[in-house]
C-alpha positions as CSV (number, residue, x, y, z in Angstrom):
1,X,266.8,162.9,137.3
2,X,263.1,161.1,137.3
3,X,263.4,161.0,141.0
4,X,264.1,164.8,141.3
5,X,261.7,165.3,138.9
6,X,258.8,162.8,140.6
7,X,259.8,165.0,144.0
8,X,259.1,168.2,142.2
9,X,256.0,167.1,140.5
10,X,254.7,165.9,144.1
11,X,255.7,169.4,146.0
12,X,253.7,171.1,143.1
13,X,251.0,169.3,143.5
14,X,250.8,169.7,147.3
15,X,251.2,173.4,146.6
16,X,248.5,173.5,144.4
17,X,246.0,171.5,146.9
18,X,246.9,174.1,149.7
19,X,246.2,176.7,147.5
20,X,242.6,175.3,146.9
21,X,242.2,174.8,150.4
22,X,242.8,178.4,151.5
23,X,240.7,179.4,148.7
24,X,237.9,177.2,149.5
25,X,238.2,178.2,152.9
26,X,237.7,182.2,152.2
27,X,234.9,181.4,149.4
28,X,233.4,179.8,152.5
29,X,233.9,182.8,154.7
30,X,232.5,185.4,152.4
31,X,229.5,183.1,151.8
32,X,228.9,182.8,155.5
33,X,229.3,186.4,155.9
34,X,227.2,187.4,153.3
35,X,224.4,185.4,154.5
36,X,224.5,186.4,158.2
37,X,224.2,190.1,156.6
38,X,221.6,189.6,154.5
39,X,219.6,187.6,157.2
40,X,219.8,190.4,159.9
41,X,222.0,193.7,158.4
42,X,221.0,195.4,161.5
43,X,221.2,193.3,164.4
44,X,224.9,192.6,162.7
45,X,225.4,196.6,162.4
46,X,224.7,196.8,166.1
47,X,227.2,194.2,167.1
48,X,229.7,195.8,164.7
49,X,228.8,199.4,166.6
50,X,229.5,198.0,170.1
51,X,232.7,196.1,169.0
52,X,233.9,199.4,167.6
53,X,233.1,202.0,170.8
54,X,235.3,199.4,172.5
55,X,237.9,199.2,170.3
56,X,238.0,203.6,170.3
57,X,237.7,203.3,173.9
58,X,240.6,205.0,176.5
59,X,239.6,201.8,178.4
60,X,239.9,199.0,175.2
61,X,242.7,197.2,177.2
62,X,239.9,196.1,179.9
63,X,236.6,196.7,177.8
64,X,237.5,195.0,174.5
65,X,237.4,191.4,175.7
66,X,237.4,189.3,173.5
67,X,240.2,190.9,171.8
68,X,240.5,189.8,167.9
69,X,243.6,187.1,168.5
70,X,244.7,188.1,164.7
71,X,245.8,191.5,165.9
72,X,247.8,189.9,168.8
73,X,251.2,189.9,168.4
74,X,253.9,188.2,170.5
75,X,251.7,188.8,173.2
76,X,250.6,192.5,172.5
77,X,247.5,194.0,171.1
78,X,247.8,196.2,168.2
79,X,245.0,198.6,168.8
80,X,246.5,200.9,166.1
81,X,246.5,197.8,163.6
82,X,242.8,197.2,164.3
83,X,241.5,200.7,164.0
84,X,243.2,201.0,160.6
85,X,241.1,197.9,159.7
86,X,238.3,199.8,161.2
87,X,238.8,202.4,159.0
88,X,238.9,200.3,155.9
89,X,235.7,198.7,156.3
90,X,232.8,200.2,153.4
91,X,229.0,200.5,155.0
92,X,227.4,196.8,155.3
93,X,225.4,197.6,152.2
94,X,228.7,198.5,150.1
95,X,230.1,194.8,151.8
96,X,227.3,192.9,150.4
97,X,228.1,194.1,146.6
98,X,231.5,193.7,146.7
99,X,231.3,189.9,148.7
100,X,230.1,189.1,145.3
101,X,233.3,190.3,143.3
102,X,235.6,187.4,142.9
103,X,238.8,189.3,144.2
104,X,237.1,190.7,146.8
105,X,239.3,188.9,149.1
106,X,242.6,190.2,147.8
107,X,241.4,194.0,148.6
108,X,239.8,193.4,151.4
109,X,240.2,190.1,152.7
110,X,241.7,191.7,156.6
111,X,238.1,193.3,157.0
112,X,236.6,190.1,155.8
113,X,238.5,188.4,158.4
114,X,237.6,190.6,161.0
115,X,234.0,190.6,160.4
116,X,234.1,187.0,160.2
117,X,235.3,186.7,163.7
118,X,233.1,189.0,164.9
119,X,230.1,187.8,163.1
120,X,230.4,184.0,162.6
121,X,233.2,182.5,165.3
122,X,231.7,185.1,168.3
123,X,228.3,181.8,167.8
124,X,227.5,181.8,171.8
125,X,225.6,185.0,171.2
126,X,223.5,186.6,168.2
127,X,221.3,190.0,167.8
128,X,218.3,189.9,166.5
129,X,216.3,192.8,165.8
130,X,213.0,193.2,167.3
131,X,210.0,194.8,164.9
132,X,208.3,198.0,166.4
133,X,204.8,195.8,166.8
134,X,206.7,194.0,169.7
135,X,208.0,196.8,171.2
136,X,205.3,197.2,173.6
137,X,205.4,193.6,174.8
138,X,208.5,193.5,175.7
139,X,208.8,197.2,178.0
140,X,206.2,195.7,179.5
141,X,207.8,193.1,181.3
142,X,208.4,195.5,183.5
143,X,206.4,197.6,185.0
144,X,207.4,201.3,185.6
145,X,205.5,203.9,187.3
146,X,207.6,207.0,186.0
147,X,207.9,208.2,182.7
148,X,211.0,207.3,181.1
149,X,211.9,208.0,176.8
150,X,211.1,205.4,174.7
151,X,214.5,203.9,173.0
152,X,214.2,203.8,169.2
153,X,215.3,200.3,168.7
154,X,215.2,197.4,170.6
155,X,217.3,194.2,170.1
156,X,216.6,190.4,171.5
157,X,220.0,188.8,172.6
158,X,219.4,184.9,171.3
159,X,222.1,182.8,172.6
160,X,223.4,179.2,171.4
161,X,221.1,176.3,173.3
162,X,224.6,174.9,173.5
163,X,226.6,176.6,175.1
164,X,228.5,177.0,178.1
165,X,226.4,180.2,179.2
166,X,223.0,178.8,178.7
167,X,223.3,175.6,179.9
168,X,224.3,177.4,183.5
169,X,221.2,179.5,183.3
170,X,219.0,176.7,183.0
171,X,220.8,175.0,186.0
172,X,220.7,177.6,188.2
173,X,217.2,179.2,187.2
174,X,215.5,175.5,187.4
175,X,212.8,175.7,190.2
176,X,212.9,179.8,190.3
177,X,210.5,182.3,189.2
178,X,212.0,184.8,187.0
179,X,211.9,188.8,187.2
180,X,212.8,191.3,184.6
181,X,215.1,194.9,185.3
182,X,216.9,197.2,183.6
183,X,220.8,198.0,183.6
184,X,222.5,200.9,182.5
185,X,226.5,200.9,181.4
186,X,228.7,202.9,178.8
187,X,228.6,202.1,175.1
188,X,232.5,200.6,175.5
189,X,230.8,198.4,178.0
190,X,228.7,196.2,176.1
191,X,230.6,194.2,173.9
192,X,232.0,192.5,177.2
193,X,229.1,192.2,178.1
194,X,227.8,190.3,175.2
195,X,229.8,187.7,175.6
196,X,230.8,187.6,179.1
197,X,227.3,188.9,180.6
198,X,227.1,191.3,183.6
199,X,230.2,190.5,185.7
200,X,230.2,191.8,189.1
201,X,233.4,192.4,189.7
202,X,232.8,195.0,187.2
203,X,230.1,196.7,189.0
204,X,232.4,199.2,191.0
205,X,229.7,202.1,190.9
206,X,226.6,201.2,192.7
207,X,223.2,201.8,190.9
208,X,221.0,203.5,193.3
209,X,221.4,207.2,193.8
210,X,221.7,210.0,196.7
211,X,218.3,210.1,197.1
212,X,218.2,213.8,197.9
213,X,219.8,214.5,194.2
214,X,217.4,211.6,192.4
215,X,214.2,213.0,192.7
216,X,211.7,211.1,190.4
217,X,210.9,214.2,188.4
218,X,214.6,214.9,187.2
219,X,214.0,211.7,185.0
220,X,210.5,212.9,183.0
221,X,210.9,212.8,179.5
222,X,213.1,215.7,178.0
223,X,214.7,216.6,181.4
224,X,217.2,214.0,181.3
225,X,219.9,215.2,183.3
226,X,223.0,213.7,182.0
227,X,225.0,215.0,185.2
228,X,223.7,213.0,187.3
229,X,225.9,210.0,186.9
230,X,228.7,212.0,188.6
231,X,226.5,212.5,191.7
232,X,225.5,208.9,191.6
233,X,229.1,207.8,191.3
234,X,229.9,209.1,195.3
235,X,228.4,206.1,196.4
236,X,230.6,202.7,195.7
237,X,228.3,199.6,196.3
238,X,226.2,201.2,199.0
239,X,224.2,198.4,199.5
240,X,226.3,195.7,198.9
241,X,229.3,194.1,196.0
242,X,227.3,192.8,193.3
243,X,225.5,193.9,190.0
244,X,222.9,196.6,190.1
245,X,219.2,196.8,189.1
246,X,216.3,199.1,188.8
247,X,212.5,198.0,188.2
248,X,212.3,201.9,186.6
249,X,214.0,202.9,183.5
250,X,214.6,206.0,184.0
251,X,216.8,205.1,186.8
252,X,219.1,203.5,184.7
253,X,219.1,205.4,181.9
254,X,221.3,208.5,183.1
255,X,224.0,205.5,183.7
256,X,223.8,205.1,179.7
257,X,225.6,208.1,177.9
258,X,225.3,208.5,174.9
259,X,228.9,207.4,173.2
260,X,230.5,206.9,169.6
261,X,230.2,204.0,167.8
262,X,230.6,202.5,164.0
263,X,230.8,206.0,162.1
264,X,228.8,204.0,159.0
265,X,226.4,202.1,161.6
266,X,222.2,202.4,160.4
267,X,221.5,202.3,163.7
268,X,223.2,205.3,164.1
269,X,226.5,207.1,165.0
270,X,225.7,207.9,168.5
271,X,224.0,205.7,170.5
272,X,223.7,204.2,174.0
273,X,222.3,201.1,175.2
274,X,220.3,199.9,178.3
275,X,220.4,196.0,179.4
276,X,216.8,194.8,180.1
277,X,217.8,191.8,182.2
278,X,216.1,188.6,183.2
279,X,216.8,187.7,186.9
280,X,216.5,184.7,189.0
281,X,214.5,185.4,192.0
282,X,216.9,183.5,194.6
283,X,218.0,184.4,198.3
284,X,221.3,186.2,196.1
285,X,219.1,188.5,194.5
286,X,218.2,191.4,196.9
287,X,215.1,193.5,197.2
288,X,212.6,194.5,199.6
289,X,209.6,192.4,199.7
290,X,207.4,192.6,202.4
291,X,206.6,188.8,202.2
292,X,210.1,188.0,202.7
293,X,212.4,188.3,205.7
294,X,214.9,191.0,206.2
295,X,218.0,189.5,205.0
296,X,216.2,189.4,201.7
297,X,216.6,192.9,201.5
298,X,220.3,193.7,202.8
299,X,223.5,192.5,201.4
300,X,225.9,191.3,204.8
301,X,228.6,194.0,203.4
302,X,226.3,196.6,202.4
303,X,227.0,200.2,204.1
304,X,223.8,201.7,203.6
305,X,221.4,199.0,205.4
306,X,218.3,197.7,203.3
307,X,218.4,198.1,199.1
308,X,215.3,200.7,198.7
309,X,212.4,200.2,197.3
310,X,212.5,199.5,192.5
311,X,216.0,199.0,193.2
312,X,218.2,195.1,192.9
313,X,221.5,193.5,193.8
314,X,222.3,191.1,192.2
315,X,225.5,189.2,194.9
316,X,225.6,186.3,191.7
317,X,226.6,186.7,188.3
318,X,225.0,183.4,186.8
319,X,221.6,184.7,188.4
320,X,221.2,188.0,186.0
321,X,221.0,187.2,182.0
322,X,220.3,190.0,179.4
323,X,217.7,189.2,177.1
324,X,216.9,192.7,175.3
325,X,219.1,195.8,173.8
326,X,217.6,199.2,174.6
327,X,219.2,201.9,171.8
328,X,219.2,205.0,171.9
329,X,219.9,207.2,168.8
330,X,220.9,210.8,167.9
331,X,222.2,210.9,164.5
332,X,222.3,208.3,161.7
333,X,224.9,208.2,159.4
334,X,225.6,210.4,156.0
335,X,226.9,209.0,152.7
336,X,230.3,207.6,152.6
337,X,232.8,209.7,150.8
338,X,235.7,208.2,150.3
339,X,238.0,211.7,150.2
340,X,236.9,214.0,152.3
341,X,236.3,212.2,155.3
342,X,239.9,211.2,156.1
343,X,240.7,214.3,157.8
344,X,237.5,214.4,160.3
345,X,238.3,210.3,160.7
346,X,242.5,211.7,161.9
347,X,240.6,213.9,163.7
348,X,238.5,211.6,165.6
349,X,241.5,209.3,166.3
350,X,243.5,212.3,168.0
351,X,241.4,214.4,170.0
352,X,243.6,215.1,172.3
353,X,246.4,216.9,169.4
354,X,243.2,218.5,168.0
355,X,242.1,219.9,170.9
356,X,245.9,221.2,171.6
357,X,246.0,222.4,168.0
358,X,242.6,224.2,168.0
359,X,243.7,226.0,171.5
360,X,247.4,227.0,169.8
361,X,245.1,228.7,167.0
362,X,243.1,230.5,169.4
363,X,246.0,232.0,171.7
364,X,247.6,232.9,168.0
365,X,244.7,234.8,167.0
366,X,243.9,236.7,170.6
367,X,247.9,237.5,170.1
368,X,247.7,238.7,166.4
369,X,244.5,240.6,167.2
370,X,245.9,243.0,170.1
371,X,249.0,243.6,167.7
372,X,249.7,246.7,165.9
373,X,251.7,245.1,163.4
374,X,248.8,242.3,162.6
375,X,246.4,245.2,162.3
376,X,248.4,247.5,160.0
377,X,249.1,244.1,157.7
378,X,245.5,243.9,157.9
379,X,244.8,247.1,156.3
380,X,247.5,247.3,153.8
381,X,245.9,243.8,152.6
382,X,242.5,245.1,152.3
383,X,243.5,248.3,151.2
384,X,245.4,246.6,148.3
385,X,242.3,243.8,147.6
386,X,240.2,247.1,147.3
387,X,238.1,245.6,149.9
């Protein structure tokens, strides 16, 4: 009987030190987390946004890499899972009071999680939002000769000095000058490339236009033609397989739409983003330059001879680092309600029933409207309202 009873004294006890573990161990999350946002709320609201137009993407099984391993199970990703997460999660300013409520972790501890991941074990790259006084410094490291919109916020990528990524930039950039471009992609993009850079094996739509539908003056500010993707999109890797570049911003701007993000983001509901890239200037990186030799400017599988003039290809992926965010807003977010938004969020999440919905409602009503019955019901009911 002491025996047993020494045994269950000792399995109690180890109980009780695994239960102080796990605790200490979320204490140490929400601390973490709560820091991180009070340090930079909106270079963390942007990450968030891009994370979350990835994860409401048609594309998430390709675009949302990395992929949250806790919503991985036996193998599969449970998208529905993590949107319902998604959906749980208050605005960042809401988080921040309630990471100071002591249960905060037994009512929300699965967004905590998530945001965790996201925030604090996602270390090989941070955003860092860039005051409007720099603003200037930075667009001009390039310079552009036709008018392009200003973006409304800019963010500087910093990544770890330790890491994998970095540590092959400076390798491969030591003993190279350096030259700064612009990239355009879809909102769903750019969480991949966050954390995985400008891949191009994902380049499948070259970056220079038919010239005789990219006239300079379609880009001036307020003329935007958002169309023009479509006729860019006829030409797959003209001048060569590799990642895409412009010296001119408005070029790659109409390859940014804008898309949905984090419905509660501060930097706003609809957004897009333009990469301003730093590139190594190395025989892989092709322009025209009149100093250099032909093969500088043509890829050896490009279809469409020499890359034209403002225009880059970039044939290696370690040569082509992005440095800045370009955003673009429309609308920033309203106040949270926690009631009456759960029908426009069902909404959101099934477009495509909506949209079959909405056009059953409108062949109804043509249909009631040409009917003699409908009309003479009509009547009766306003003739008994006393309308």
């Amino acid at each position: 009987m002491q025996g047993e009873r020494s045994e269950t004294t000792f399995d109690g006890s180890s109980q009780a030190v695994d239960d102080f573990n796990v605790t200490a161990k979320e204490d140490k999350k929400i601390v973490t987390l709560r820091n991180i946002l009070d340090k930079d709320r909106k270079g963390a609201d942007l990450k968030l946004s891009l994370f979350v137009a990835a994860c409401r993407s048609y594309r998430y099984d390709s675009c949302l890499k990395p992929f949250p391993p806790e919503f991985i199970n036996n193998g599969l990703k449970d998208i529905e899972y993590l949107l319902e997460v998604i959906d749980k999660m208050p605005t960042l300013t809401q988080l921040v009071q309630e990471l100071y409520d002591p249960d905060v972790y037994q009512k929300i501890g699965l967004v905590i999680d998530l945001l965790h991941w996201l925030l604090v074990e996602l270390k090989d790259i941070q955003i860092k939002s860039v005051p409007k006084s720099e603003f200037g410094a930075i667009m001009g490291c390039v310079h552009c000769e036709t008018a392009a919109p200003a973006p409304n916020l800019i963010f500087q990528l910093v990544g770890n000095p330790c890491g994998t990524n970095e540590m092959r930039w400076k390798e491969v950039s030591r003993g190279h000058k350096t030259l700064y471009a612009f990239h355009g992609s879809r909102l769903d993009n750019f969480h991949s490339i966050l954390h995985y850079g400008l891949q191009k094996h994902f380049s499948k739509v070259s970056l220079c236009p038919m010239f005789e539908l990219a006239k300079p003056e379609h880009y001036m500010v307020g003329k935007l033609i958002h169309s023009m993707p479509l006729a860019m999109s006829v030409q797959n890797s003209l001048f060569g397989h590799g990642i895409y570049l412009s010296s001119e911003l408005s070029v790659s701007l109409p390859y940014s739409p804008m898309g949905y993000g984090w419905r509660w983001s501060t930097v706003g509901r609809e957004m897009s983003c333009v990469a301003l890239c730093e590139v190594v200037d190395h025989p892989d990186v092709k322009y025209q330059d009149k100093e250099s030799a032909r093969s500088r400017s043509m890829a050896m599988d490009s279809m469409g001879g020499e890359v034209p003039d403002k225009y880059y290809v970039v044939l290696n992926s370690d040569l082509v680092k992005v440095r800045y965010l370009l955003v673009y807003n429309r609308n920033l977010p309203q106040a949270r309600s926690e009631g009456s938004g759960s029908w426009l969020r069902w909404m959101g999440r099934h477009k495509l029933l909506t949209f079959m919905l909405c056009y059953v409602v409108l062949l109804v009503s043509v249909g009631l409207s040409s009917s003699q019955l409908a009309q003479q019901f009509y009547h009766l009911v306003l003739k008994r309202t006393g309308l």
